[in-house]
C-alpha positions in Angstrom: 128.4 -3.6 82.2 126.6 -3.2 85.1 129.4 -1.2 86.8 129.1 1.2 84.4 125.3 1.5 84.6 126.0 2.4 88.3 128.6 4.8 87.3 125.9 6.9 84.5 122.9 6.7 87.3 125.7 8.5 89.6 126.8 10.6 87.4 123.1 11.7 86.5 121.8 12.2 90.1 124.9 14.4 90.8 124.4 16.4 88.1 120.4 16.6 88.4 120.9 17.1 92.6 123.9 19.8 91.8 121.6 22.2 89.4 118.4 21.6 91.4 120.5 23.2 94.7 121.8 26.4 92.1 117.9 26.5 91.0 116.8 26.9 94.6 120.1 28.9 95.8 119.1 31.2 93.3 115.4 30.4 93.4 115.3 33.5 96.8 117.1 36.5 95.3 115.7 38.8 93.2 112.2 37.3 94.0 111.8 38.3 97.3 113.3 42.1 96.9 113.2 44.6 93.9 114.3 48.1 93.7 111.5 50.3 93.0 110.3 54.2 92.1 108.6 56.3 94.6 105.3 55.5 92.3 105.4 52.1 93.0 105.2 51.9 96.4 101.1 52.8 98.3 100.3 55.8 99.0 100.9 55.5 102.2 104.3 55.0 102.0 105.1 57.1 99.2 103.3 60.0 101.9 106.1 58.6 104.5 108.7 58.8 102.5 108.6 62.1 101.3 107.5 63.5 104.8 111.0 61.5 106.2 112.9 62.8 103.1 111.9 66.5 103.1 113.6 67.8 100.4 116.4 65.8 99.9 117.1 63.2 96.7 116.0 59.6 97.2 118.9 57.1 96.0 117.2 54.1 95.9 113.7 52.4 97.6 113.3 49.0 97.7 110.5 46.4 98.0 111.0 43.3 100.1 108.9 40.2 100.7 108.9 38.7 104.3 106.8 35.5 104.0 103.0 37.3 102.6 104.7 40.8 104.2 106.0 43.6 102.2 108.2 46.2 103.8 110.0 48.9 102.1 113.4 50.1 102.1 114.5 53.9 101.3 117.6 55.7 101.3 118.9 59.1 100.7 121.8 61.7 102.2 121.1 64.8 103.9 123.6 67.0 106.4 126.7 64.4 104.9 124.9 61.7 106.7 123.2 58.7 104.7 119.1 58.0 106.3 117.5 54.9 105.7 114.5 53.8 106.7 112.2 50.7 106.7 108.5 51.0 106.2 105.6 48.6 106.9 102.8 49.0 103.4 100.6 51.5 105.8 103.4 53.5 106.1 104.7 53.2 109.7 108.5 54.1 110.2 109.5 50.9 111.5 113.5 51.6 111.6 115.2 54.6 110.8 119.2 54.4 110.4 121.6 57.3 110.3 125.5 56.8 109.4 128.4 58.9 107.7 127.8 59.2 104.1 130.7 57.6 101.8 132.6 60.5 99.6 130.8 58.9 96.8 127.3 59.4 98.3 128.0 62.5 99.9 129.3 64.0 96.5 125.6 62.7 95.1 126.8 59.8 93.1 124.6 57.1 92.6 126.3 55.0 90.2 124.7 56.8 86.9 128.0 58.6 85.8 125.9 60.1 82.6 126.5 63.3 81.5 123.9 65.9 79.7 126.0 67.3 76.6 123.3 69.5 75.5 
């Protein structure tokens, strides 16, 4: 009898320790970085952005928290060559990357394969 109480107390800690860790493994993503549209971001960035982009499409921005500090993320293709760029919320350009665009981006697919029919 009382081996078998030891057995269940295991069996529950395991069980409670074992979804407490997937809680807090999971607990990180998706709260601390969210894609969002150019008017969600402050002005100030949005102004960056745009002036960075010129006049080509912006595939995706995205908001990340860095302890109480928000920096944002942008991406878009211009000259066959995918830009990305981090941002501070004043705006400052803190990193700019430029690398070969894959076939995919270069041929402006961003994952939305809907058609207009009209």
């Amino acid at each position: 009898m009382k081996a078998s109480r030891w057995i269940l107390l295991v069996a529950v800690f395991a069980v409670l320790t074992g979804s407490t860790m997937a809680i807090l493994a999971g607990e990180g993503k998706g709260k601390d970085e969210k894609k969002v549209t150019i008017d969600q971001v402050p002005a100030a960035v949005k102004a960056a952005i745009l002036k960075e982009a010129g006049d080509n499409k912006i595939k995706e921005i995205e908001e990340k928290t860095k302890g109480d500090q928000k920096i944002y993320e942008a991406a878009w293709i211009a000259d066959g060559k995918e830009v990305e760029i981090k941002l501070s919320a004043d705006g400052t350009v803190l990193e700019k990357k430029v690398e070969e665009a894959d076939k995919d981006d270069e041929q402006g697919d961003d994952g939305d394969n809907e058609e207009d029919d009209d």
